[in-house]
PATI-68890 format. One line per 5 residues: number of its first residue (from 1); their letters; for each residue x, z, y of C-alpha. Coordinates in Angstrom, 2 decimals, decimal comma. Layout:
NUM) A) X:Z:Y  ...;
//
This chain:
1) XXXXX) 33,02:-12,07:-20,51  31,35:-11,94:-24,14  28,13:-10,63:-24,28  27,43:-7,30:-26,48  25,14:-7,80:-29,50;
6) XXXXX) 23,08:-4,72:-28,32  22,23:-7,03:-24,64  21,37:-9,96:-26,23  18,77:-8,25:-28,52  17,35:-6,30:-25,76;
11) XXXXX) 17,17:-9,57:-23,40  15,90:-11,78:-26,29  13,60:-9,61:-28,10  9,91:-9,91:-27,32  6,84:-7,06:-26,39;
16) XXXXX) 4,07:-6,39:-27,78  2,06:-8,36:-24,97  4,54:-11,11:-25,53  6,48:-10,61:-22,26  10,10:-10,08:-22,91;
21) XXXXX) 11,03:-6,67:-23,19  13,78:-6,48:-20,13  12,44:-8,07:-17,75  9,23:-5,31:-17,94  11,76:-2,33:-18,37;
26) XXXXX) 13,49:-3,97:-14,91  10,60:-3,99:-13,24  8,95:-0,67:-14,30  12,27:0,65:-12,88  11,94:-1,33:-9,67;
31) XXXXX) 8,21:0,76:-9,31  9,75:4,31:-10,31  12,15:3,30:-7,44  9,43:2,78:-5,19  7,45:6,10:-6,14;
36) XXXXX) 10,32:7,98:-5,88  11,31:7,33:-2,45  13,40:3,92:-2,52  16,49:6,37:-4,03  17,44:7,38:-7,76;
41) XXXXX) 19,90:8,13:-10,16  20,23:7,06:-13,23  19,36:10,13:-14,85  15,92:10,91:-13,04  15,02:7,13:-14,08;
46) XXXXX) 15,91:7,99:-17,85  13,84:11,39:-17,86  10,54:9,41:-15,95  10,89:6,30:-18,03  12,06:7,97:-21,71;
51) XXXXX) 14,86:5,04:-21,66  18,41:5,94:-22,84  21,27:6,06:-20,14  23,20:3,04:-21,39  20,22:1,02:-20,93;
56) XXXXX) 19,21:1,88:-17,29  22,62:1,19:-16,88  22,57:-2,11:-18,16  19,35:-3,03:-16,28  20,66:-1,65:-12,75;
61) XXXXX) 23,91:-3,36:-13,18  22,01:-6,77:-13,47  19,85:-5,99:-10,65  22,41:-5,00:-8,28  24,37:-8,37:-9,12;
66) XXXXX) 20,91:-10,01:-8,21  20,64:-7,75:-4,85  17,42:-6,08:-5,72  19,13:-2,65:-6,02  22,04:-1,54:-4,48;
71) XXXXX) 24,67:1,18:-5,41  25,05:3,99:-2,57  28,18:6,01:-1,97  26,86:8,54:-3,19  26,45:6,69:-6,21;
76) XXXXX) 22,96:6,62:-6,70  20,83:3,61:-6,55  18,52:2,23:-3,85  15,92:-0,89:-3,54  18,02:-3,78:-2,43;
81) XXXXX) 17,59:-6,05:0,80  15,89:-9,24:-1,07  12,77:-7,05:-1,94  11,89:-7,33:1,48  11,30:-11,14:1,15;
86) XXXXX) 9,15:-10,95:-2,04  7,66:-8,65:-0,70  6,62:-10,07:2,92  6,01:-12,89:1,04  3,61:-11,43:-1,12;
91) XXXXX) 2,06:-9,46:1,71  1,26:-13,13:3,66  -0,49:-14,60:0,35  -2,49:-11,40:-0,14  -3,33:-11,80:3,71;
96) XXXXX) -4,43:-15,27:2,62  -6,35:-14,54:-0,02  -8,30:-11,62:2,04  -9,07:-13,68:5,14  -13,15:-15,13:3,54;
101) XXXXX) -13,73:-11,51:2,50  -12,55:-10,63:5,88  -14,83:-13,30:7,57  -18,00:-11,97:5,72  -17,46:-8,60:7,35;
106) XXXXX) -17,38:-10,08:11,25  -20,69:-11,51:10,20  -22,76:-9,03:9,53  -20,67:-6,14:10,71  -20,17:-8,27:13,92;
111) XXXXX) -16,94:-6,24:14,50  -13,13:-6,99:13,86  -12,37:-6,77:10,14  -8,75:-5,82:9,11  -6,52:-5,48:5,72;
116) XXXXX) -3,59:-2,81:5,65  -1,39:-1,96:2,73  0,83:0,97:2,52  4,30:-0,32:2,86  6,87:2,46:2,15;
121) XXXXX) 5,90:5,61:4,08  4,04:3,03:6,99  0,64:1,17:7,25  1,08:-2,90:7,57  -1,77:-4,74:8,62;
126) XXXXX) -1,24:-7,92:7,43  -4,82:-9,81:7,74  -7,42:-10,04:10,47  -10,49:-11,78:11,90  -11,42:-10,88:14,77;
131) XXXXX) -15,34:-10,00:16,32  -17,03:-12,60:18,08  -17,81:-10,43:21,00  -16,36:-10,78:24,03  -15,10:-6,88:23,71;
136) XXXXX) -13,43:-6,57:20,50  -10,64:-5,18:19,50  -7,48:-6,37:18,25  -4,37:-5,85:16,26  -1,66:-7,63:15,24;
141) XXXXX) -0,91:-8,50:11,71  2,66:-7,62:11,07  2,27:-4,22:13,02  3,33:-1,29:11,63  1,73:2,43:12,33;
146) XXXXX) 1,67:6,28:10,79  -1,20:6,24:8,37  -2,47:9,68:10,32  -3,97:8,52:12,80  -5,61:5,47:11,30;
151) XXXXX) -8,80:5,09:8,94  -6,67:2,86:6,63  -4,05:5,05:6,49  -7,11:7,99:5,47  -7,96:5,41:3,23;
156) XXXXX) -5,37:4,87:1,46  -3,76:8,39:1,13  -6,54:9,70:-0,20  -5,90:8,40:-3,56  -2,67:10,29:-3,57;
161) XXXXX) -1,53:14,09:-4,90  -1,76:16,64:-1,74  2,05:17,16:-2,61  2,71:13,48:-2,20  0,69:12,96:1,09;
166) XXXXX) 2,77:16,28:2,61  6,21:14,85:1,72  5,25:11,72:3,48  4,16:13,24:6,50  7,07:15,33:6,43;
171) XXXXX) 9,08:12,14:6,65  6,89:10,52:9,40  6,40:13,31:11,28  2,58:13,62:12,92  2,67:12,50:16,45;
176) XXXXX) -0,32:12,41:18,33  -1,74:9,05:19,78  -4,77:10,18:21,47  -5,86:13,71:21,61  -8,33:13,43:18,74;
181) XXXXX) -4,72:12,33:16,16  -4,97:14,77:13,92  -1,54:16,60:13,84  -1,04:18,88:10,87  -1,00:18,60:7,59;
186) XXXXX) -3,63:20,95:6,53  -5,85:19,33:9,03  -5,00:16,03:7,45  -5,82:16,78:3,25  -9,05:17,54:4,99;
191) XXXXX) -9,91:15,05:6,21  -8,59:13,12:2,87  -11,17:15,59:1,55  -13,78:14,04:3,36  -12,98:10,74:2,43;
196) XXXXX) -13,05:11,36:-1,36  -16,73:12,50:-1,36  -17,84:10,07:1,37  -16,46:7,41:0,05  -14,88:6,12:3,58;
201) XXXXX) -12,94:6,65:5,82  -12,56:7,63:9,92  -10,84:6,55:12,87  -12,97:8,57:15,50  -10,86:7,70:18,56;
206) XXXXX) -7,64:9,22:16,86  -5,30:5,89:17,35  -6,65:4,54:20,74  -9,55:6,20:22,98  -12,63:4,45:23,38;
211) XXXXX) -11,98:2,68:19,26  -14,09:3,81:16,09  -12,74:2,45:12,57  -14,34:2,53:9,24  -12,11:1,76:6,29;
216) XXXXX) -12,47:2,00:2,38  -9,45:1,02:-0,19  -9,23:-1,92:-2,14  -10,14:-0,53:-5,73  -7,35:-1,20:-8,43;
221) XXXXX) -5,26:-3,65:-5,33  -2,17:-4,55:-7,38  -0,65:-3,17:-4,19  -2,06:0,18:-1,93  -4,45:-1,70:0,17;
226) XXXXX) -7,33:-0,78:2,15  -10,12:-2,78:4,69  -11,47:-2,06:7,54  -13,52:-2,75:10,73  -12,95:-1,82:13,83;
231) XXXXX) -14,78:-1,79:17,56  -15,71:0,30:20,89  -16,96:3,32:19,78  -20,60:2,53:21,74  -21,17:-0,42:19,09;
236) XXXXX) -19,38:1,70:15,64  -22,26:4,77:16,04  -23,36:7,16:13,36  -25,71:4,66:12,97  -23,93:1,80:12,61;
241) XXXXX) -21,95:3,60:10,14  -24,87:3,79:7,73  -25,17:0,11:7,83  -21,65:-0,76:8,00  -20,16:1,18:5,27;
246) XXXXX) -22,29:-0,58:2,07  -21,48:-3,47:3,53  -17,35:-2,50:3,43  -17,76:-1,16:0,20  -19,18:-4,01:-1,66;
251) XXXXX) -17,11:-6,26:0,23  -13,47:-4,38:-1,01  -14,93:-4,41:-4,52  -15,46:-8,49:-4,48  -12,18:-8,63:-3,32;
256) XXXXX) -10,53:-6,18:-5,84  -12,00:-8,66:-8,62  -11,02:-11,96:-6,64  -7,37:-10,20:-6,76  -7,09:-9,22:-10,38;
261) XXXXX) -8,25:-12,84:-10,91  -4,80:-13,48:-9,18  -2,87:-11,37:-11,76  -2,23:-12,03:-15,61  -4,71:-10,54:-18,13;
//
C-alpha cells in the first residue's frame, strides 16, 4: 500500500530535542491512556493532547497493528496486552537497580526495606531485602495489594488530586484488612493530608496486626514509586520513627538521582 506524503513527513521529520516527532506523539498518547483509565477515544485524546483527529488516528492505527493498543467494540481504544511485558520487564530492572539502596536501609534501619510502584489502580512491590532479625517481616515481590491499607500506597497517592484518589478507590473498593484499614474515603484524603506535611507515610497495623510501616515516595521516579520499611510494631515505635524516617528520606532521594541517571537528559 503506498504511503501518504503527509505520514512520511510526520514519521521522518525531527523535534526540537532531536527525537523524531512520532514516536514522542505515540508515546505521550500511550501515558494519556494510562492517566485516563487504560480507555479512550479518539476525540478525548485530541482535546488533552491539542493533536488533530487524522493524526491520533494514524498513530493508534500503527499501535494497534503493533498490539500496544487495542480497538474495543465499542470502538474506543484500550492499552494492549504487550505493555504488560515492557512493563514487568521494566518493573524487574527498576527492582534491580533499587536493591543497594534497599540494603543501606536494613543496615541502619535494621528492619525489612521494600520498593512498591503504583501499577494501574494496585500497589506492586517489586524489590525487597529483608531484616536480619530473626522476626522480620516479609513480602513477596510480585504481590499485589489496595494502596489503602498500606504506607506505600499513602505514599504514593498523596501526590495525586483528591478527585483522582476518590475515583480510584471507587474502583477498588475499601475493604478492611485489620480493624485499624481505614475504610472511607474521607478518612483516607486525611490521612494523605498527613502525609503531605509530614513528609511520610503510615502503616499503623492497618494491613496485618502486630506490623508498623514507614514509607516515603521516590521523588521525580520515572514511574509512581515509593520505599519503605517495615517490622513488629514493638521495634517501629514513635521513636524509632524519628530515627528511621531521615534515614528513608535521604535514602529515596539518592535513589531518585541514581534513576534519572538511568534516563536520557
Amino acid at each position: 500500500m503506498p504511503t501518504s506524503s503527509a505520514s512520511t513527513t510526520d514519521s521522518a521529520r525531527s523535534s526540537a530535542n532531536g527525537g523524531v516527532q512520532s514516536l514522542e506523539r505515540a508515546f505521550d498518547l500511550l501515558e494519556r491512556m494510562a492517566d485516563a483509565g487504560g480507555e479512550v477515544g479518539l476525540s478525548e485524546l485530541s482535546a488533552s493532547s491539542g493533536l488533530p483527529l487524522p493524526t491520533i488516528h494514524r498513530l493508534m492505527r500503527t499501535l494497534v497493528a503493533c498490539g500496544y493498543v487495542r480497538q474495543q467494540p465499542n470502538r474506543r481504544y484500550a492499552l494492549g496486552p504487550r505493555l504488560i511485558r515492557l512493563g514487568e520487564s521494566a518493573a524487574r530492572l527498576l527492582g534491580t537497580w533499587a536493591r543497594p539502596y534497599l540494603a543501606r536501609l536494613v543496615e541502619e534501619t535494621g528492619e525489612t526495606a521494600n520498593m512498591a510502584l503504583l501499577d494501574g489502580d494496585e500497589i506492586v512491590y517489586v524489590a525487597q531485602v529483608p531484616s536480619k532479625h530473626s522476626m522480620r517481616m516479609f513480602t513477596e515481590v510480585g504481590r499485589r495489594v489496595l494502596p489503602h491499607s498500606t504506607g506505600v500506597g499513602k505514599a504514593l497517592l498523596a501526590g495525586f488530586p483528591p478527585e483522582e484518589v476518590r475515583a480510584l478507590l471507587n474502583r477498588t473498593g475499601m475493604p478492611a484488612a485489620t480493624e485499624k484499614t481505614i475504610t472511607t474515603p474521607d478518612g483516607f484524603l486525611a490521612a494523605l493530608e498527613d502525609v503531605r506535611r509530614q513528609g511520610y507515610a503510615i502503616d499503623d497495623n492497618e494491613q496485618e496486626i502486630g506490623v508498623r510501616c514507614l514509607a516515603v515516595s521516590v521523588p521525580d521516579s520515572p514511574t509512581a514509586a515509593a520505599i519503605s520499611i517495615s517490622g513488629p510494631a514493638g521495634r517501629v515505635t514513635e521513636a524509632a520513627t524519628e530515627k528511621i524516617v531521615p534515614v528513608l528520606q535521604q535514602v529515596a532521594g539518592e535513589l531518585s538521582e541514581a534513576l534519572a541517571t538511568q534516563s536520557p537528559a
